[in-house]
MITOR-985578 format. One record per residue (C-alpha): residue number from 1; residue in three letters; x, y, z. Coordinates in pm, whole numbers, plus 50000, padded with zeros to 5 digits. Last residue first. Example, Ala and Ser with C-alpha at 12.3 -4.5 7.8 and 13.67 -1.06 7.14 Angstrom:
! residues 2
<n = 2&res = SER&px = 51367&py = 49894&pz = 50714>
<n = 1&res = ALA&px = 51230&py = 49550&pz = 50780>
END
This chain:
! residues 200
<n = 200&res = UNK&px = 48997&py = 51408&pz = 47343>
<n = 199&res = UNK&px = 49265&py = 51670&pz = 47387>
<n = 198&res = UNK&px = 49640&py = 51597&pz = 47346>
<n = 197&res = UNK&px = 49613&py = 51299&pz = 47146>
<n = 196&res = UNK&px = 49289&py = 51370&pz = 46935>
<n = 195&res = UNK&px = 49367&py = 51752&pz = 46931>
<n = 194&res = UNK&px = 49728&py = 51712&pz = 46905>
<n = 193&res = UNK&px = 49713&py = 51532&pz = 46590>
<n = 192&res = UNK&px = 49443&py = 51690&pz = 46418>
<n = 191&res = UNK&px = 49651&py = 52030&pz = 46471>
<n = 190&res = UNK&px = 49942&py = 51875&pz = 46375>
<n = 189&res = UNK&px = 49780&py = 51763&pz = 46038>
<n = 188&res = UNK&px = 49641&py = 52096&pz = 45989>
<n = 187&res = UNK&px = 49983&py = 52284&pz = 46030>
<n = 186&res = UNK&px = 50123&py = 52074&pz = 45776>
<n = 185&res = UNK&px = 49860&py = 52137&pz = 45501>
<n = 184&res = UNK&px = 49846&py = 52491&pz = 45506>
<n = 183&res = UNK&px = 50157&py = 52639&pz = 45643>
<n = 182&res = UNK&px = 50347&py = 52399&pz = 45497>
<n = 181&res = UNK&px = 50171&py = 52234&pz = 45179>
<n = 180&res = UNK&px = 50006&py = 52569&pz = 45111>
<n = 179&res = UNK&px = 50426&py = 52682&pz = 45093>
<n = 178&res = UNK&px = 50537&py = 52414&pz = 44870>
<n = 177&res = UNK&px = 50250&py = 52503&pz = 44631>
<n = 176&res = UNK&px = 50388&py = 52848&pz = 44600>
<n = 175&res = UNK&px = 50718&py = 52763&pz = 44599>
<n = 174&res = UNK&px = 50665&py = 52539&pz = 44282>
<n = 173&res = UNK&px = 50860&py = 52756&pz = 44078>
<n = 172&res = UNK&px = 51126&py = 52832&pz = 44346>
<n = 171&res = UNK&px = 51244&py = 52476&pz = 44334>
<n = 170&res = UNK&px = 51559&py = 52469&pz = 44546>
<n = 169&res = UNK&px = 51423&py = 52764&pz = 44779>
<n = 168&res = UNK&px = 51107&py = 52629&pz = 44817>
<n = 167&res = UNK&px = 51252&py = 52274&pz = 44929>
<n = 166&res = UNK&px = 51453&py = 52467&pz = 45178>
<n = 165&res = UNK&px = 51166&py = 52586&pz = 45310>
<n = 164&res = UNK&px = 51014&py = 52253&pz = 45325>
<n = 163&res = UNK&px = 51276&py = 52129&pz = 45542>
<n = 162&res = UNK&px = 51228&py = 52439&pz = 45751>
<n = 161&res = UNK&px = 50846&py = 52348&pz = 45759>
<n = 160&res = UNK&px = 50918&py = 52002&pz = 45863>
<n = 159&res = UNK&px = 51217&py = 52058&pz = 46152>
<n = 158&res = UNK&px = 50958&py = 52341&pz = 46282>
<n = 157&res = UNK&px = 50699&py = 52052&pz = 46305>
<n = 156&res = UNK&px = 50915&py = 51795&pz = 46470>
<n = 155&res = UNK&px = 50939&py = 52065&pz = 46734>
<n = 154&res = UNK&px = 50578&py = 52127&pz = 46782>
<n = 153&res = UNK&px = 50588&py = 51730&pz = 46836>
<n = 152&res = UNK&px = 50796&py = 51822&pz = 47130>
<n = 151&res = UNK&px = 50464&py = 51934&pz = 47329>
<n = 150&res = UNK&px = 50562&py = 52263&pz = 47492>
<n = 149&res = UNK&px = 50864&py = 52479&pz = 47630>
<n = 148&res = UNK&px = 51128&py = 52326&pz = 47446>
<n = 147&res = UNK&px = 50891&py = 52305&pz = 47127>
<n = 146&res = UNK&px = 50904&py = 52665&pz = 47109>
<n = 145&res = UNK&px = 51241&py = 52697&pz = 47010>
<n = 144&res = UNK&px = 51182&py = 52428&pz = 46694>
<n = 143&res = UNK&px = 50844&py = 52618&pz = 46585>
<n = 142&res = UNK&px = 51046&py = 52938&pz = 46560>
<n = 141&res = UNK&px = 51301&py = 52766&pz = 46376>
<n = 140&res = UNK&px = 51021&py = 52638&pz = 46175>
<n = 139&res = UNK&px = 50893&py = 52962&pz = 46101>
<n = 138&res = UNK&px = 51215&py = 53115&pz = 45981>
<n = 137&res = UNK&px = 51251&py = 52868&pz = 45751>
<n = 136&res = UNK&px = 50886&py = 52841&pz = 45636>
<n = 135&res = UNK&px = 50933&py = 53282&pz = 45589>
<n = 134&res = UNK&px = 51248&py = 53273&pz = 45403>
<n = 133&res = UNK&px = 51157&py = 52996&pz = 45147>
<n = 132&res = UNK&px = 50848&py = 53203&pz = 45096>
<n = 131&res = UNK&px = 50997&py = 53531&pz = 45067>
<n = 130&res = UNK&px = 51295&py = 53442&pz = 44799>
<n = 129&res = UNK&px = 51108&py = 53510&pz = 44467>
<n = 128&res = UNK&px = 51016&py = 53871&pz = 44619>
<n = 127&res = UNK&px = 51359&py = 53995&pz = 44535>
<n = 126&res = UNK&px = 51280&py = 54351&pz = 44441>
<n = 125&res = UNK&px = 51630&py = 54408&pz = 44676>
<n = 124&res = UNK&px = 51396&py = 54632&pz = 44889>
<n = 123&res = UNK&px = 51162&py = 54317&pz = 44918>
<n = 122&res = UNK&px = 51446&py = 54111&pz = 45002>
<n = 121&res = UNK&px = 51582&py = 54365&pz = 45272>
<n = 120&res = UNK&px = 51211&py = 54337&pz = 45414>
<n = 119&res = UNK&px = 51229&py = 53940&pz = 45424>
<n = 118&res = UNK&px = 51526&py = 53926&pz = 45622>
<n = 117&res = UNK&px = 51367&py = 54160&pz = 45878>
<n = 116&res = UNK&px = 51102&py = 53920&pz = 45917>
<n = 115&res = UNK&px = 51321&py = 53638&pz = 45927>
<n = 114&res = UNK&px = 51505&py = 53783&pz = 46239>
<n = 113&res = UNK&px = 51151&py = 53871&pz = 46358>
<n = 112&res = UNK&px = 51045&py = 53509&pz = 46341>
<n = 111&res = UNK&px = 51365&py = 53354&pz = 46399>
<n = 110&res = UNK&px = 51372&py = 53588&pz = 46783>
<n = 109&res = UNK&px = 51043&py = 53599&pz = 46830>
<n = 108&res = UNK&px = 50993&py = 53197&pz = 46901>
<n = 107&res = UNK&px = 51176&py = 53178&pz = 47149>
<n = 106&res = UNK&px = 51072&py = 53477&pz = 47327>
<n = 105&res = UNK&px = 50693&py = 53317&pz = 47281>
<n = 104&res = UNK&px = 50820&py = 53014&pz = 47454>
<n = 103&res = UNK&px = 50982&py = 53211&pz = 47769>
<n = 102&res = UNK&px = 50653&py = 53411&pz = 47771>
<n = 101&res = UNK&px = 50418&py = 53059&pz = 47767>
<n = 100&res = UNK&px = 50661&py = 52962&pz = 48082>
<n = 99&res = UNK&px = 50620&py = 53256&pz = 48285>
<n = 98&res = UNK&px = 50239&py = 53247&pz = 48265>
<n = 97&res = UNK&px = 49980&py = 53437&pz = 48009>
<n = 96&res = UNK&px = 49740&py = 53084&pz = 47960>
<n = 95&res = UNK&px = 49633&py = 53078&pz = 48323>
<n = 94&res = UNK&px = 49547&py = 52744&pz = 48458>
<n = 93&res = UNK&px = 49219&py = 52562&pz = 48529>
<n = 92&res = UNK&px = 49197&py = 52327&pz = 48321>
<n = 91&res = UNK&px = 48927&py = 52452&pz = 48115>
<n = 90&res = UNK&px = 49101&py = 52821&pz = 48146>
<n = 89&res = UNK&px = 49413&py = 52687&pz = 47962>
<n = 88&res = UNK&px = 49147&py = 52526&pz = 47688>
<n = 87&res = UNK&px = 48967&py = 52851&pz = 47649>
<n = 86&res = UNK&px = 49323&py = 53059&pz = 47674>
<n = 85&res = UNK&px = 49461&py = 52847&pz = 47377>
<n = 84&res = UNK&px = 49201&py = 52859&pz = 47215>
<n = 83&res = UNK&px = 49163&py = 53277&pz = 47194>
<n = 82&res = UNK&px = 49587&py = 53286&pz = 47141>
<n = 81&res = UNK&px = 49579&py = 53020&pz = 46901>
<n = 80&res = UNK&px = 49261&py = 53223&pz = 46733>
<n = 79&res = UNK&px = 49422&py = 53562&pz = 46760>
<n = 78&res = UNK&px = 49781&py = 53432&pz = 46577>
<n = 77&res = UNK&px = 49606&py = 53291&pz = 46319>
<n = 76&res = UNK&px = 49458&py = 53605&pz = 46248>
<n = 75&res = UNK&px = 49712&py = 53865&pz = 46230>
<n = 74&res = UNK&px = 49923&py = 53622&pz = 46059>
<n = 73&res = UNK&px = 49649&py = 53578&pz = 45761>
<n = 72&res = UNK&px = 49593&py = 53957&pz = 45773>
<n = 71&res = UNK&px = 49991&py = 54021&pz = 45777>
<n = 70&res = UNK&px = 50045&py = 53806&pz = 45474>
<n = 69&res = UNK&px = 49745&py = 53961&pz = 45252>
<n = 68&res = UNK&px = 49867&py = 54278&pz = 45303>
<n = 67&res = UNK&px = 50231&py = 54217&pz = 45272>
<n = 66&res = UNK&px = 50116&py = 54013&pz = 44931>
<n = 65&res = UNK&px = 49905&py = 54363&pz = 44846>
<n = 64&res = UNK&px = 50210&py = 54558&pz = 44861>
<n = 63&res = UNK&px = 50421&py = 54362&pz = 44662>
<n = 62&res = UNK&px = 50342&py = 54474&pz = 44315>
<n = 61&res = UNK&px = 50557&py = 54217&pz = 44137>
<n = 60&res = UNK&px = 50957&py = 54284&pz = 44031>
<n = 59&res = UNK&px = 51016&py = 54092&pz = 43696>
<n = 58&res = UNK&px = 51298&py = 53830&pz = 43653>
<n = 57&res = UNK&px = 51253&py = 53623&pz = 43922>
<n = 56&res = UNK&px = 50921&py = 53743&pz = 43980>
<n = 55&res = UNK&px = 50833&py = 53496&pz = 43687>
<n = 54&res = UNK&px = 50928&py = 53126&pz = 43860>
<n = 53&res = UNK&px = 50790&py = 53291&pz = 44201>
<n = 52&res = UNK&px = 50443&py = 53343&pz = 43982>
<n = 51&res = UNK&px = 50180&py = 53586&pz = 44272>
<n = 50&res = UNK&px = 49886&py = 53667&pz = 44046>
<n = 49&res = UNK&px = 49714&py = 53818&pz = 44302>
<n = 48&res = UNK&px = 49361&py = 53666&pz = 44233>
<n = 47&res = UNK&px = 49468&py = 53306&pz = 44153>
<n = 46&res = UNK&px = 49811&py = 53279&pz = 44337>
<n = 45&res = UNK&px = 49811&py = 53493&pz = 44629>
<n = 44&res = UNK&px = 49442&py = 53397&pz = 44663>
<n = 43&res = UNK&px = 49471&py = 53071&pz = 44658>
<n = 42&res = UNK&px = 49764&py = 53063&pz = 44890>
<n = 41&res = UNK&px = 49587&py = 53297&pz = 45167>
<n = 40&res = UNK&px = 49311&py = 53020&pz = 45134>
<n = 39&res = UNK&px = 49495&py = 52750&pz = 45243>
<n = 38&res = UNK&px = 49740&py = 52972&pz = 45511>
<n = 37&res = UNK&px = 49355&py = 53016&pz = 45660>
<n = 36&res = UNK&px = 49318&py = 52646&pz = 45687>
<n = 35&res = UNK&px = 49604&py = 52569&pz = 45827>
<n = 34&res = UNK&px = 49631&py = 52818&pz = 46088>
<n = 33&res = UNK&px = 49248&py = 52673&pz = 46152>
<n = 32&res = UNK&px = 49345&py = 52325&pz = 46226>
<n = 31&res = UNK&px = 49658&py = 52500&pz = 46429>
<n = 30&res = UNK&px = 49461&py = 52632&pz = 46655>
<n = 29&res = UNK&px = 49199&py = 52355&pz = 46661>
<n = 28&res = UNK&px = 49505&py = 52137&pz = 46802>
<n = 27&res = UNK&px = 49505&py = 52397&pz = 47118>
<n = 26&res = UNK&px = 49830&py = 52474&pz = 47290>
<n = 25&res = UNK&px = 49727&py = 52482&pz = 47670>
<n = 24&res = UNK&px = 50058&py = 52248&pz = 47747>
<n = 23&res = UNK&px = 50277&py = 52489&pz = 47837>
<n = 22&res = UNK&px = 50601&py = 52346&pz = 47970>
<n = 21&res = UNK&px = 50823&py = 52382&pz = 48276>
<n = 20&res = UNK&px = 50530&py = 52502&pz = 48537>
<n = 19&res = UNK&px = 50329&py = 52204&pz = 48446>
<n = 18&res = UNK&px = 50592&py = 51934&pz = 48387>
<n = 17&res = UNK&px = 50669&py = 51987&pz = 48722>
<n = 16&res = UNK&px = 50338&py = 51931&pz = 48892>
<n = 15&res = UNK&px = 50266&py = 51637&pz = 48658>
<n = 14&res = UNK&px = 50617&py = 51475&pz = 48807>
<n = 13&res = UNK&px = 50530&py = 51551&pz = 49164>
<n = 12&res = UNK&px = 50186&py = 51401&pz = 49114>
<n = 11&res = UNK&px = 50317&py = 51079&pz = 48920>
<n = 10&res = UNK&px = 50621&py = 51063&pz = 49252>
<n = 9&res = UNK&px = 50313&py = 51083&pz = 49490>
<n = 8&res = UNK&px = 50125&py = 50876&pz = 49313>
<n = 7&res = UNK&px = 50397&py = 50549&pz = 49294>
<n = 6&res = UNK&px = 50459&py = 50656&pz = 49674>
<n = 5&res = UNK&px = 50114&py = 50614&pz = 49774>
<n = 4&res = UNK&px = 50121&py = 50231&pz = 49569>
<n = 3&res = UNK&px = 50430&py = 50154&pz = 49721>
<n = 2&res = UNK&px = 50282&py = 50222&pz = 50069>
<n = 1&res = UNK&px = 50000&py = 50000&pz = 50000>
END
């Protein structure tokens, strides 16, 4: 019997500890719906913006409405993990905005706004070819940091889209594709697989 209180008390110390060192509030429907909205940011960069890596090599494309369109789609994906990921924290009765959620959210600023300013020089170089394979490698890293400080599969995921930006980079025609598959399709299949092992 004593075995058996010591066998909890060690499962409870452990669960107490993995609480304050990770967050584990990250919602799967979060990224479900990052996916979804990178989906349609695609589309439209391609159908109604006309957005051809394989031609912008050679002829400078009016930019401003891809920033646009890019900042909306981060704007928003950013809101709905942060809306989820409070619901779910405040369903198990912790506070999303703790010292461990700020340590992962450093983590994750530093390749995002590195690649960020990356991507401006590009722009001012008329070198808009190069943004995607930028932005999933600079994701991913951001991704990698922040799966110290969460579930590791978020780290898996960074390794993925940095792959894939790499991938854009090689065959800049098909970047476009390359980056729905990443932002899009990637980010939904994490999100399905946290939610049904994370949150069922």
């Amino acid at each position: 019997m004593k075995e058996r209180d010591y066998l909890e008390d060690l499962a409870e110390i452990r669960m107490m500890m993995q609480r304050s060192s990770k967050f584990l509030s990250l919602s799967g429907w979060a990224g479900i719906m990052a996916g979804i909205y990178a989906l349609l940011g695609a589309y439209m960069a391609y159908m109604l913006f006309n957005f051809r890596p394989s031609d912008i090599l050679y002829e400078a494309p009016d930019t401003g409405k891809l920033i646009l369109l890019g900042s909306i789609i981060l704007i928003v994906s950013i809101g709905t993990a942060m809306l989820l990921s409070r619901q779910r924290a405040q369903k198990k009765g912790e506070s999303a905005w703790n010292s461990t959620s700020r340590r992962m959210l450093i983590a994750m600023a530093v390749p995002l706004l590195t690649g960020g300013l990356i991507i401006l020089v590009l722009l001012s170089y008329e070198l808009a070819a190069f943004l995607i394979p930028v932005s999933l490698v600079s994701y991913g890293m951001a991704l990698f940091n922040a799966g110290h400080f969460t579930f590791r599969e978020v780290q898996m995921l960074g390794i993925c889209q940095s792959a894939l930006g790499i991938l854009a980079l090689i065959f800049i025609p098909y970047s476009v594709l390359i980056w729905a598959v990443g932002f899009g399709l990637m980010n939904m299949v994490y999100g399905i697989y946290i939610h049904l092992k994370y949150e069922r």
